[in-house]
C-alpha positions in Angstrom: -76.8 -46.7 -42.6 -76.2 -43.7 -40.0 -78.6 -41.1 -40.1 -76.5 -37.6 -39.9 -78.2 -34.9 -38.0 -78.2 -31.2 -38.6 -76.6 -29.2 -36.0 -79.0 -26.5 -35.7 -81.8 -29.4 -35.7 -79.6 -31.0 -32.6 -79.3 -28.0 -30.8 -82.4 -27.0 -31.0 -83.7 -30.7 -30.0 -81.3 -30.0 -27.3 -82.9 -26.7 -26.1 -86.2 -28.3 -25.7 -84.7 -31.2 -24.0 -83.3 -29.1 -21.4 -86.6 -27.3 -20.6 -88.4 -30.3 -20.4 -86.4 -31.7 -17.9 -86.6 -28.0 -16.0 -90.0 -28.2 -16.0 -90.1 -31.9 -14.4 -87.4 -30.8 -12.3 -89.4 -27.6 -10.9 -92.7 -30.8 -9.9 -90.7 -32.7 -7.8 -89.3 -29.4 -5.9 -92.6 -28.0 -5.5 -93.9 -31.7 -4.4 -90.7 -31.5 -2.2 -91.1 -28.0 -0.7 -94.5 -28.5 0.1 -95.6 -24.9 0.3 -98.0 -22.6 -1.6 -96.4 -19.9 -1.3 -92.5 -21.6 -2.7 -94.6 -23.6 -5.4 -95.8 -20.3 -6.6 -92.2 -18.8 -6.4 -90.7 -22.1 -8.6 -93.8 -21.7 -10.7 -93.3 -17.8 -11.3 -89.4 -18.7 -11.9 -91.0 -21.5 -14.8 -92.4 -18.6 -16.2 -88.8 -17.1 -17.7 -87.6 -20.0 -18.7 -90.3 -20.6 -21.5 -90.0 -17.4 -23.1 -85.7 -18.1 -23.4 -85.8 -21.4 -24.9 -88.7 -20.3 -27.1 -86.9 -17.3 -28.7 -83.4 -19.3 -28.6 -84.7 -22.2 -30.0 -86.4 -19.7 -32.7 -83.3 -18.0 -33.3 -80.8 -21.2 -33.7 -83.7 -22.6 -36.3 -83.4 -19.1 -37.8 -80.0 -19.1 -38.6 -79.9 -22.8 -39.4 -82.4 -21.8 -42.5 -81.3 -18.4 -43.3 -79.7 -18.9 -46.7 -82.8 -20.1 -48.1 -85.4 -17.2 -46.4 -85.4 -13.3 -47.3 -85.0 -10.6 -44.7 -88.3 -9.7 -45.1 -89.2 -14.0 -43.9 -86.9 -13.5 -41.4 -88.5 -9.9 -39.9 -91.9 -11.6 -39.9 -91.4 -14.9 -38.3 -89.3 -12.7 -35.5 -92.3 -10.0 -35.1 -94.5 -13.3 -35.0 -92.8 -14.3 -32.2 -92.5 -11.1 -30.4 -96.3 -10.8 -30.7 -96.7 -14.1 -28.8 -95.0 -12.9 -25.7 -96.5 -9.6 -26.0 -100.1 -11.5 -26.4 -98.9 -13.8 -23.5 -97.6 -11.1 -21.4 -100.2 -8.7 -21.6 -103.4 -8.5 -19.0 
């Protein structure tokens, strides 16, 4: 009858919840602000917050699932990660 939700799945649900509502948040401050150069600022600002939730969100699934993966599973899926934001990141 009731469905019972992981925690890590609910925090990590959570997590992504939050930045969405950031991200809509920072479209109706630009919209309100009404200047290049301040939607550029809220925009650069956007631009931290994605690389947080993605590693915190990475890390909370991590540990929700880290009885049943090796180090070695572990190690990779964090070096995965890194080498998204370092192929992000890079110019």
């Amino acid at each position: 009858m009731f469905t019972v939700i992981e925690k890590a799945v609910l925090i990590m649900a959570l997590l992504r919840l939050l930045s969405g509502s950031i991200e809509v948040f920072a479209g109706f401050l630009m919209l309100r602000m009404n200047d290049i150069e301040k939607a550029l600022i809220i925009n650069s600002s956007l631009a931290l917050v994605g690389p947080i939730i993605l590693i915190t969100t990475t890390t909370v699934g991590l540990f929700g699932v880290s009885e049943k993966l090796s180090f070695f599973k572990i190690a990779c899926i964090f070096s995965g990660v890194a080498l998204i934001l370092i192929g992000i990141k890079s110019k």
